[in-house]
MARGU-105614 format. One line per 8 residues: number of its first residue (from 1); their letters; for each residue x negated, z negated, y of C-alpha. Coordinates in steps of 0.25 Angstrom, whole numbers, m for minus. Example, Ala and Ser with C-alpha at 12.3 -4.5 7.8 and 13.67 -1.06 7.14 Angstrom:
BEGIN
1 = as = m49 m31 m18 ~ m55 m29 m4
//
This chain:
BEGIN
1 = xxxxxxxx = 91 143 100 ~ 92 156 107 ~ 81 168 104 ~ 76 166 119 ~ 75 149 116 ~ 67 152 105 ~ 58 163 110 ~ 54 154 124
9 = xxxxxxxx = 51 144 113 ~ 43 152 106 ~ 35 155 119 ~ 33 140 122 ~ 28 138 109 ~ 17 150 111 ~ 13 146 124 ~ 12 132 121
17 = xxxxxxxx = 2 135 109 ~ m7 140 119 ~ m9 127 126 ~ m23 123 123 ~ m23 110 115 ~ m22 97 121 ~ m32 85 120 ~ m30 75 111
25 = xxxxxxxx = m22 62 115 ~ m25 51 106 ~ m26 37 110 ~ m32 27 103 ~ m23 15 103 ~ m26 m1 107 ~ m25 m8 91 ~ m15 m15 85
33 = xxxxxxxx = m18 m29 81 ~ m14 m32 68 ~ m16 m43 58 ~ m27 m40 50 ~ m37 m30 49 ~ m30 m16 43 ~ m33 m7 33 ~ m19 4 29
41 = xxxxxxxx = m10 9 40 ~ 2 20 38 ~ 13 25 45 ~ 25 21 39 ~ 38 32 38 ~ 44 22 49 ~ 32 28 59 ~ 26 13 61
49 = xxxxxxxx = 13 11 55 ~ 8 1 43 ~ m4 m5 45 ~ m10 m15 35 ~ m16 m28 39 ~ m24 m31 28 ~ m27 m44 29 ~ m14 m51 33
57 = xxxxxxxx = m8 m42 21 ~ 2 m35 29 ~ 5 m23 36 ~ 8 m22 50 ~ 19 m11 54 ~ 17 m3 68 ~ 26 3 76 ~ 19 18 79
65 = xxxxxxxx = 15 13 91 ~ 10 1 84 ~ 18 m11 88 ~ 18 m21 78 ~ 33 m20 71 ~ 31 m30 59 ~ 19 m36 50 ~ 22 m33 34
73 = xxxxxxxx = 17 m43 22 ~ 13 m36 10 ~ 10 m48 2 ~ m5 m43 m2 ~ m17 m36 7 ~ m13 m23 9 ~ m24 m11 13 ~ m17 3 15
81 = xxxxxxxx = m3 9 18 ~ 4 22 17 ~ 18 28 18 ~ 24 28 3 ~ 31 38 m3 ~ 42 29 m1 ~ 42 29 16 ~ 36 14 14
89 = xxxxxxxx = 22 11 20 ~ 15 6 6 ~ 6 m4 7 ~ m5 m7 m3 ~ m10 m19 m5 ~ m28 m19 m11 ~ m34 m24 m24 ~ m38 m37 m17
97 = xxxxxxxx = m24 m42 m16 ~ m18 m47 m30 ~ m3 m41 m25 ~ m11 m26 m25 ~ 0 m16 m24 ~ 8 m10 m13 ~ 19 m14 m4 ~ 29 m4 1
105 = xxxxxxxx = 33 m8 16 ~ 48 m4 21 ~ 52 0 34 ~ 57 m15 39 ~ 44 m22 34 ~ 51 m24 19 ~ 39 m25 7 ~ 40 m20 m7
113 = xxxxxxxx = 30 m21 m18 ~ 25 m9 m27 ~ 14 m14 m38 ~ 0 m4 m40 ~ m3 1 m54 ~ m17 m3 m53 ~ m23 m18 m53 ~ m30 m13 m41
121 = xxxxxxxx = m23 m13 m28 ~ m19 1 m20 ~ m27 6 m8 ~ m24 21 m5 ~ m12 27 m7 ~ m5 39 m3 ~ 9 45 m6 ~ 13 58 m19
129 = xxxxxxxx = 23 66 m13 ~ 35 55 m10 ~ 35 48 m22 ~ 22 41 m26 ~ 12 33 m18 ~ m3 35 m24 ~ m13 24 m22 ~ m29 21 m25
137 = xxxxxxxx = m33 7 m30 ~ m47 4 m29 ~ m54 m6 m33 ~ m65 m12 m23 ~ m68 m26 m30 ~ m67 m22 m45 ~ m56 m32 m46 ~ m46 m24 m55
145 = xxxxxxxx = m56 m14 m62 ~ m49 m5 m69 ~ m36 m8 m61 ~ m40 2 m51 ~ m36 18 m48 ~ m26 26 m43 ~ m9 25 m44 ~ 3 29 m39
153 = xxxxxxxx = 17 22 m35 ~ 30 28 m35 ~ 37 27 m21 ~ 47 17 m25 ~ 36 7 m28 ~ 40 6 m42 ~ 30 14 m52 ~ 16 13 m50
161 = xxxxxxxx = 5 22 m60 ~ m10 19 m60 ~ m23 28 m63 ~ m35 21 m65 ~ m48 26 m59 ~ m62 18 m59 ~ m65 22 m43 ~ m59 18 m31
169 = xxxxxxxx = m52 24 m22 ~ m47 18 m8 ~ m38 31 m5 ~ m31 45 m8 ~ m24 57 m4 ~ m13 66 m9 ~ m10 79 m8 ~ 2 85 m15
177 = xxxxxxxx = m2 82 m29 ~ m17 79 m30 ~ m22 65 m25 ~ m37 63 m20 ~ m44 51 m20 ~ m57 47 m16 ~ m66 37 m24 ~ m74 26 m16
185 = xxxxxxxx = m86 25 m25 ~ m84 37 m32 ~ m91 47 m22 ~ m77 57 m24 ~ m63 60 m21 ~ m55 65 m33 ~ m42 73 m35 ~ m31 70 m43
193 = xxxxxxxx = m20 78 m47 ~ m4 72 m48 ~ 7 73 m56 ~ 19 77 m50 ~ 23 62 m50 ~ 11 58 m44 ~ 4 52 m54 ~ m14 52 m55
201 = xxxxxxxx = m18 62 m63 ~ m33 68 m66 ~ m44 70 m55 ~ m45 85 m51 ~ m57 88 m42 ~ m67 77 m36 ~ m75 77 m24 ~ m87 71 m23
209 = xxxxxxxx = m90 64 m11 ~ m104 57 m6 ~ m109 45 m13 ~ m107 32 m9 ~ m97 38 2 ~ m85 30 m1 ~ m74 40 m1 ~ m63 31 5
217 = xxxxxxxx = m51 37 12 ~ m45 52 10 ~ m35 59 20 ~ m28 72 19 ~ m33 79 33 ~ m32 91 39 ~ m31 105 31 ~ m28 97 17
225 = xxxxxxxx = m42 93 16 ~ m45 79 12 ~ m52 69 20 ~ m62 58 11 ~ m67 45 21 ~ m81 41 17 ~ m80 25 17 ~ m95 22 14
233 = xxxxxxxx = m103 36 24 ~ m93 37 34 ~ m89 51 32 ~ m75 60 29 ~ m75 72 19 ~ m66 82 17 ~ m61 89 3 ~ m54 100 2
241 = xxxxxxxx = m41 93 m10 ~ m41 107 m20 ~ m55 107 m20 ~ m64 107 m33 ~ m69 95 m39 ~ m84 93 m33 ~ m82 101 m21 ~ m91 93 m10
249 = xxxxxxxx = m83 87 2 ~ m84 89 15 ~ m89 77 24 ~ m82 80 39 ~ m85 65 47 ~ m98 59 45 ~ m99 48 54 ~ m87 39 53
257 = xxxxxxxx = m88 23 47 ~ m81 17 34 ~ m70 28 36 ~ m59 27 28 ~ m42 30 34 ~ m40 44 39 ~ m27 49 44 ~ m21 65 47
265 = xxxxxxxx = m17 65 60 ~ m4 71 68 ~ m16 81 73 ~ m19 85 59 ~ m32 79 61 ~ m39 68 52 ~ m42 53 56 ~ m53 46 51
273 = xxxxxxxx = m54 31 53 ~ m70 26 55 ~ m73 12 55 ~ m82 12 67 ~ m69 13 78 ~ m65 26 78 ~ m57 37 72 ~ m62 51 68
281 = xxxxxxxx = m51 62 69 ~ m54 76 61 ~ m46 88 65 ~ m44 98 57 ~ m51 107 64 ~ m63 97 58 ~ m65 92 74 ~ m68 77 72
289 = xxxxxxxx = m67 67 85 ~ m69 51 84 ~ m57 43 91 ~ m63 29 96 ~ m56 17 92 ~ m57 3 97 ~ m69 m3 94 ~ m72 m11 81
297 = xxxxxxxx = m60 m3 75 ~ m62 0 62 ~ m51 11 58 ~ m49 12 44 ~ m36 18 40 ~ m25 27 48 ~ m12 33 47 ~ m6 43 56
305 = xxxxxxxx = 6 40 64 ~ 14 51 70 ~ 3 57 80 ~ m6 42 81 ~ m16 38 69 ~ m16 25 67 ~ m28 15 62 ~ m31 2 57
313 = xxxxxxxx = m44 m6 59 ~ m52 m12 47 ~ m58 m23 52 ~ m47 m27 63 ~ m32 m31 64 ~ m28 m20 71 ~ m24 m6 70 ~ m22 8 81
321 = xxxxxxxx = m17 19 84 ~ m22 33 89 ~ m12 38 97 ~ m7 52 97 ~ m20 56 87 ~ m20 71 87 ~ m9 74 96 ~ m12 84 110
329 = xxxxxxxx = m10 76 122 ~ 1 83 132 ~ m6 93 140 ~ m5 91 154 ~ 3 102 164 ~ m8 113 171 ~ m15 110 183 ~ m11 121 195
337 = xxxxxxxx = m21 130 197 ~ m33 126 206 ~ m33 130 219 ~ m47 139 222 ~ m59 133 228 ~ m71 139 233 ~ m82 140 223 ~ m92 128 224
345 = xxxxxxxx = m107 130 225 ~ m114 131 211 ~ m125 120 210 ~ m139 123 205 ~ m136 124 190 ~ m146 111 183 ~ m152 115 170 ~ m144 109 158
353 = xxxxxxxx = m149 97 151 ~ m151 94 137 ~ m144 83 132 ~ m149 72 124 ~ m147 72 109 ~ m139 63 103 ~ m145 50 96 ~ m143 50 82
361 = xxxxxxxx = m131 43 76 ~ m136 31 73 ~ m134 25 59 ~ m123 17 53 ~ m124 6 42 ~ m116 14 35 ~ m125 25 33 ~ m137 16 27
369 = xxxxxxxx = m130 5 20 ~ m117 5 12 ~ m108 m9 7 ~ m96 m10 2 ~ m83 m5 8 ~ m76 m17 16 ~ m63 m12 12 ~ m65 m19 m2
377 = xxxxxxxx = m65 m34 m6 ~ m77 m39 m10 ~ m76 m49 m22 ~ m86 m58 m22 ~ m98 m49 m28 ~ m107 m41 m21 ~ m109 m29 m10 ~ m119 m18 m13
385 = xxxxxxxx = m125 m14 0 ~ m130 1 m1 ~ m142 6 8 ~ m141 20 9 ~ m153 31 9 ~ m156 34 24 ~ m154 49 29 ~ m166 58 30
393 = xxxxxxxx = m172 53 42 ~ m162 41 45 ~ m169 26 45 ~ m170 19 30 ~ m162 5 30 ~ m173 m7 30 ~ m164 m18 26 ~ m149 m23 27
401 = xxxxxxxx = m144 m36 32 ~ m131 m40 25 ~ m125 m54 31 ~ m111 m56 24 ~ m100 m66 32 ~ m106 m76 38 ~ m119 m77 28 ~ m133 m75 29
409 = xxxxxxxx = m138 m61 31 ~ m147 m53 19 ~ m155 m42 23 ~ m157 m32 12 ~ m169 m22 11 ~ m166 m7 10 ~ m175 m6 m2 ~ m165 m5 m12
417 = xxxxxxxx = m150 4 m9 ~ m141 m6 m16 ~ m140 m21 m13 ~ m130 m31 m17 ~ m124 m40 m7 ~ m119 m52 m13 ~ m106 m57 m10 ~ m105 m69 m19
425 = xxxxxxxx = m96 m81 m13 ~ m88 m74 m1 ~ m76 m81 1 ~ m63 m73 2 ~ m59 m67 14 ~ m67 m56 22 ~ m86 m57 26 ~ m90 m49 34
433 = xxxxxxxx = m103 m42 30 ~ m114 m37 41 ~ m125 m26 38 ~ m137 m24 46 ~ m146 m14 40 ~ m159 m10 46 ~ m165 4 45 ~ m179 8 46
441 = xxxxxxxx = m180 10 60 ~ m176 m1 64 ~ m162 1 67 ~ m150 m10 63 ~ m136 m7 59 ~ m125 m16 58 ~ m111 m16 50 ~ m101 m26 47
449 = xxxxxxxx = m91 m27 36 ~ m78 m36 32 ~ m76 m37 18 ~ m66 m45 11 ~ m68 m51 m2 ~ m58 m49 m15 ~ m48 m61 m18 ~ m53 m68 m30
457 = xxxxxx = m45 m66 m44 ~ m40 m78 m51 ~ m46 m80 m65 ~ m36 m77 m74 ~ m29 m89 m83 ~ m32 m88 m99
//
C-alpha cells in the first residue's frame, strides 16, 4: 500500500471516530420451541448453539440463527454445557441421574462418555487454559454426603481428580490460575489458587456475601471484575478477584427475580437473566437497561453467540435469541439542510407542572418469605419455609398459604420465622407448589414454583 493509501485511510479512520454513537439495535427474537423445559446453553466451536433439554435428556443443536439441525441423547438428564478444552460442547449430566458424569458431544452429533471423580454429579464448569475442564458438584438432596466438591478433568476425557468440600457450590470462574467459587449456603465466594496442571489447591481470600442470599452464578464482566447472582434476594455483586479476603462486595442490581445465567456480550457489556421475563444488561460504564422478553419467560442461563445472546426458559420448552445485543445499528445518511421558514408565533409560555411521584415498588414474595431453590430435587422430606424480618416501615407478613400439587391448602401464621412444609408421599415426577402470603396491611402476594422430586435409590443387597 502506497503512503497516500495509507494516509487517506488514516483520515477515514479519524473522521469516522467522530461520528456520534449509534442507538442500539437488538431485537428480541420469537422462541424456539424445543422439547423440554432448559436449563444450559453454549455455543459450540462449530458456531451452532447447544441447548439442553432437561427433561427429554437431550440436547438440542441450533443453527446460529436457531434452526433446529439435530436433537442429541445423552443417555442421562443433563443440566449445563460449555465449550471444552477439547472444542467439544461438554455436557453434564446432575446428581439425580445414577449415570452422573459428563458427555462430550462431537461436531456430527457423536457422544462420548467421561466419568466424574465425585459420587455427586457435575453442575458448573468452566475451561483451565486448553487442557483441563473444572467443574462444582453440589449436592441438593444429601444423597451422596461426602461425595460432594470440586474436580477437574483432562481434555481427552480420560483423567478425573477430586477435592471434597462440605458446601455447595452451582458455578465457577477461572481466571489465569486462580478459580473463584461461590457457595450457596455459605453466605461467600472463595478463591482458590492452581497448580500449573490445574489441579485445587488452598483457599486464598473469601468474600463474604449477605446471608441467606444464595450466591448462585459468577461471570467475568467488564474491567475483570467478577459478577455473583444472588438466587434467594435477587441481586448481583461485584468483587474486585485480587482483592483481600473480607473485603465487602459491592451489590450493582437490586431488583431482579431468582437470577442466576449471565453472559459478556460482543458490547463488552454484562447480561443478566431475571426470571420475571426480562434480561438486565450492565455496561461497563455501570449503565443498566432491562430488555423485555416474552411473557412467562423465565431466563435462566445464556451464552453469547457472535454479536447475539442467547437464552433459555426455565419453566418452558423453548429457548431465544437477542439479536445483534450490543452492536450500533447503521447510522442513516444526513438529511439536506432545511430550507428557512418564517419564524412562527411564540404561545403564551404555561407554568410547568409537577409530576406525580412514583408509587412505590410494590413487594415481591420474594422479599418476605424464602423456600427452597426449585432447581434441586426434593426427596421426599420436607421444605423449610422462611418469613423474613420486614424493612423498617414495610408491612409485616400475617400468614402464609402453602397448597402443594393438587392438595389441600395450609395457611401458616407468621409468628414463627422457620416452618417446615412436609412433603411426605409426593410421587415421582414434578408438584408444583403455590404461596400466597398475606401482609399486614392487607395486601396478598402470589408465587408459584415447580419442583421435582429425586429418584428413589434401591436398597442395597446383603
Amino acid at each position: 500500500m502506497s503512503r497516500s493509501s495509507r494516509l487517506a485511510l488514516a483520515g477515514l479512520a479519524c473522521a469516522l471516530a467522530l461520528v456520534p454513537a449509534a442507538a442500539r439495535a437488538e431485537v428480541v427474537e420469537p422462541p424456539v420451541p424445543l422439547a423440554s423445559a432448559t436449563g444450559g446453553v453454549a455455543t459450540g466451536a462449530d458456531g451452532n448453539v447447544y441447548v439442553v433439554e432437561t427433561f427429554n435428556n437431550s440436547v438440542a443443536v441450533l443453527s446460529p440463527t436457531g434452526q433446529l439441525i439435530r436433537r442429541v441423547g445423552v443417555s442421562g438428564r443433563p443440566t449445563s454445557a460449555a465449550l471444552g478444552p477439547d472444542g467439544r460442547v461438554w455436557v453434564a449430566i446432575g446428581t439425580h441421574d445414577a449415570t452422573a458424569g459428563f458427555r462430550r458431544i462431537e461436531p456430527s452429533g457423536t457422544v462420548l462418555t467421561a466419568p466424574s471423580a465425585l459420587a455427586c454429579g457435575p453442575a458448573g464448569m468452566a475451561v483451565f487454559g486448553s487442557t483441563r475442564m473444572l467443574y462444582t458438584a453440589p449436592d441438593p438432596e444429601f444423597a451422596c454426603g461426602a461425595g460432594r466438591g470440586l474436580g477437574g478433568i483432562d481434555g481427552d476425557g480420560t483423567t478425573s481428580s477430586a477435592f471434597p468440600t462440605t458446601y455447595d457450590a452451582y458455578d465457577l470462574a477461572v481466571i489465569g490460575n486462580k478459580a473463584f467459587v461461590p457457595d450457596f449456603d455459605g453466605n461467600l465466594v472463595r478463591r482458590y489458587s492452581l497448580s500449573g496442571t490445574g489441579a485445587w489447591q488452598a483457599v486464598e481470600a473469601t468474600w463474604p456475601i449477605p446471608v441467606a442470599a444464595g450466591a448462585d452464578g459468577i461471570e467475568v464482566g467488564p474491567g475483570n471484575q467478577l459478577f455473583v447472582t444472588m438466587y434467594n434476594t435477587g441481586q448481583v455483586i461485584r468483587l474486585d478477584p485480587t482483592a483481600s479476603s473480607g473485603v465487602n462486595t459491592i451489590a450493582v442490581a437490586t431488583d431482579l427475580v431468582n437470577p442466576f445465567g449471565m453472559a459478556m456480550g460482543a458490547d463488552g457489556a454484562l447480561y443478566v437473566a431475571s426470571q420475571d421475563a426480562r434480561v438486565l444488561r450492565i455496561g461497563p460504564d455501570g449503565s443498566q437497561r432491562s430488555i423485555a422478553l416474552p411473557a412467562g419467560f423465565a431466563a435462566w442461563q445464556l451464552a453469547r453467540s457472535g454479536n447475539d445472546i442467547w437464552v433459555t426458559d426455565a419453566d418452558n420448552p423453548r429457548a431465544l435469541r437477542i439479536r445483534n445485543a450490543g452492536r450500533p445499528e447503521p447510522i442513516p445518511p444526513a438529511d439536506p439542510a432545511p430550507v428557512p421558514t418564517p419564524p412562527a408565533t411564540t404561545p403564551p409560555a404555561t407554568p410547568p407542572t409537577t409530576p406525580a411521584p412514583k408509587p412505590a415498588a410494590k413487594p415481591k414474595v420474594a422479599d418476605v418469605v424464602s423456600l427452597a431453590s426449585p432447581k434441586r430435587c426434593l426427596s421426599k422430606r420436607r421444605l423449610t419455609l422462611t418469613v423474613r424480618k420486614p424493612k423498617a416501615g414495610a408491612a409485616k407478613v400475617s400468614s402464609v398459604k402453602v397448597t402443594i400439587g393438587k392438595g389441600k391448602a395450609k395457611t401458616y401464621t407468621a409468628k414463627k420465622l422457620k416452618v417446615p412444609v412436609t412433603l411426605a408421599g409426593l410421587p415421582k415426577g414434578t408438584f408444583k407448589v403455590r404461596l400466597s402470603v398475606k401482609l399486614s396491611d392487607g395486601t396478598t402476594l402470589t408465587e408459584t414454583r415447580t419442583y421435582k422430586t429425586c429418584a428413589t435409590k434401591a436398597k442395597q443387597k446383603g
